[in-house]
C-alpha positions as CSV (number, residue, x, y, z in Angstrom):
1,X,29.6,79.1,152.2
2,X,27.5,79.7,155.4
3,X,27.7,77.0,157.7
4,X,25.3,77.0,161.3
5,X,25.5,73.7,164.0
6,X,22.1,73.7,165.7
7,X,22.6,71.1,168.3
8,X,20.1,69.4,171.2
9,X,20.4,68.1,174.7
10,X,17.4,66.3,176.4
11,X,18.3,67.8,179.5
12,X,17.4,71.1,177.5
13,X,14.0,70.2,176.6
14,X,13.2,71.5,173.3
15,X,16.0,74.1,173.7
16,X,18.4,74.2,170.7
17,X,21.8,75.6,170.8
18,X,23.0,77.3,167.7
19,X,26.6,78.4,166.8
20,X,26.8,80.9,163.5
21,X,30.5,81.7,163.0
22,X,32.0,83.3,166.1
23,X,28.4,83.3,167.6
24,X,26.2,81.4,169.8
25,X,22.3,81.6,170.7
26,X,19.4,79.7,171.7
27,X,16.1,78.4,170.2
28,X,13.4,77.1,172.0
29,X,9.7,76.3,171.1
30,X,6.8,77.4,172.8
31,X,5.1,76.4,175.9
32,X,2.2,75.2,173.7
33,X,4.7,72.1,172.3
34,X,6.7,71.7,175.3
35,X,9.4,74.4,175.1
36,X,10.8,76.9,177.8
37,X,10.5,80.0,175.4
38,X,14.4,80.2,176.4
39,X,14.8,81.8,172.7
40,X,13.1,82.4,169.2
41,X,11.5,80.1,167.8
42,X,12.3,78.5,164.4
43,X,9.5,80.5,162.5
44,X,10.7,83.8,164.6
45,X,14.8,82.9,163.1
46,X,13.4,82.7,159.3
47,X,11.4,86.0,159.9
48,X,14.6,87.6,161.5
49,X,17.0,86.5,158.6
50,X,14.6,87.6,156.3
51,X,14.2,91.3,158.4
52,X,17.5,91.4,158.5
53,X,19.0,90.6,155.1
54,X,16.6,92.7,153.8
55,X,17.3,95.7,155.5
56,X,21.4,95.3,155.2
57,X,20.4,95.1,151.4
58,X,18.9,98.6,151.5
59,X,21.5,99.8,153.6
60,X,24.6,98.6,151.4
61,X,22.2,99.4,148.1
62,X,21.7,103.1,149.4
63,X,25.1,103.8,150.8
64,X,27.2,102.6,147.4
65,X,24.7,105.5,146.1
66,X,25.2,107.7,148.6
67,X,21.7,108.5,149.6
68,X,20.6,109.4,152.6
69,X,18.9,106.4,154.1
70,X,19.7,106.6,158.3
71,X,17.2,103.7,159.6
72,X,15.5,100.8,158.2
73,X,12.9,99.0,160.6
74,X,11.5,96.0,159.2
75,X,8.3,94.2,160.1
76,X,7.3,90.9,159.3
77,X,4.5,88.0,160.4
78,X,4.1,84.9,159.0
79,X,0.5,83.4,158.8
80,X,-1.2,80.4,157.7
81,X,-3.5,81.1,154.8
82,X,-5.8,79.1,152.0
83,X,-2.9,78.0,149.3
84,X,-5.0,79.4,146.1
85,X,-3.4,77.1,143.7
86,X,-4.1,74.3,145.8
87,X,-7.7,74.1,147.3
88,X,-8.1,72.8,150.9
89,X,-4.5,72.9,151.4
90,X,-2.5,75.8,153.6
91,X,0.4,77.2,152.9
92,X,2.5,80.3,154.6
93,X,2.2,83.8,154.0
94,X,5.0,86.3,155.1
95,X,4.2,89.9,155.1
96,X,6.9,92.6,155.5
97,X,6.6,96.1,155.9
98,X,9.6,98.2,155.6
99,X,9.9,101.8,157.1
100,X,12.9,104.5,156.4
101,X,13.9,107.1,157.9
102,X,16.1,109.8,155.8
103,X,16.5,112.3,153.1
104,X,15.0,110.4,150.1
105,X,12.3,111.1,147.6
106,X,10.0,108.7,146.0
107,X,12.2,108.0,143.0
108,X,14.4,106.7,145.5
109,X,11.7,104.9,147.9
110,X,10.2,103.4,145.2
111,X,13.7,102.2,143.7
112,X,14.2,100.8,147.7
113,X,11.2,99.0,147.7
114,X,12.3,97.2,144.4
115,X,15.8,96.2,146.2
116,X,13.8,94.7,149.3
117,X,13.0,91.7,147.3
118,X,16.7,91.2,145.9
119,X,17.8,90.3,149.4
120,X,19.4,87.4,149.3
121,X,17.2,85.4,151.8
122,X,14.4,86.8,150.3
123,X,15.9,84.8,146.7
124,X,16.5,81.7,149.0
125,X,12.5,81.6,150.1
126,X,11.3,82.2,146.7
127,X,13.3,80.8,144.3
128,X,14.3,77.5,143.5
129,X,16.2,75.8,145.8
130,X,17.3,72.3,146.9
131,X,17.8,70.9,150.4
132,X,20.2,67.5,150.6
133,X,19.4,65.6,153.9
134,X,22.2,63.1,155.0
135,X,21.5,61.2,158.4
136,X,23.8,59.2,160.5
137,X,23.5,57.1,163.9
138,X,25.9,58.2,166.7
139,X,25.2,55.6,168.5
């Protein structure tokens, strides 16, 4: 089980700090809402997790096959498009765009780009899930 403490101070502004495991990091928000741009924002973390599940997926995928497969670079934006199955409404689009480098052949970059969407993050965003909210005054 993954477990992440995202914490605020209001003498931070809209800064978040975050502690993942033996790690720590910031968020922030943009100027345009009142943030410092201290750190990524929320939208720029889900993109990174996704980035970067995806490409340990190929990595691990390829290496317990022992291909060839010495860089991955992902790419990805998220945008705000027309939700087709629900007119006048929005919904998000994430594109990614995955680039190798190494000795592989399109049998193998085709199987690759099949294994992209097995990432486990990329299962969490489009899969079922459920999200259980508890809140509680510290007051």
């Amino acid at each position: 089980m993954s477990q992440v403490l995202v914490s605020s101070n209001a003498a931070k502004g809209m800064q978040h700090d975050i502690s993942a495991g033996n790690h720590k990091f910031v968020s922030d928000a943009g100027s345009d809402i009142g943030g410092n741009e201290t750190g990524p924002n929320p939208h720029e973390l889900l993109l990174a997790a996704l980035g970067s599940c995806t490409s340990m997926t190929l990595k691990v995928f390829a290496q317990r096959r022992g291909w060839q497969l010495d860089e991955v670079i992902v790419k990805l934006t998220e945008e705000s498009v027309d939700d087709p199955k629900n007119p006048g409404k929005k919904m998000s689009k994430i594109s990614r765009s995955i680039e190798v480098k190494g000795d592989l052949n399109d049998e193998q970059l085709n199987t690759l780009k099949t294994i992209a969407d097995k990432c486990p993050i990329h299962k969490i965003l489009t899969e079922s899930k459920q999200i259980v909210t508890n809140l509680e005054s510290l007051n």
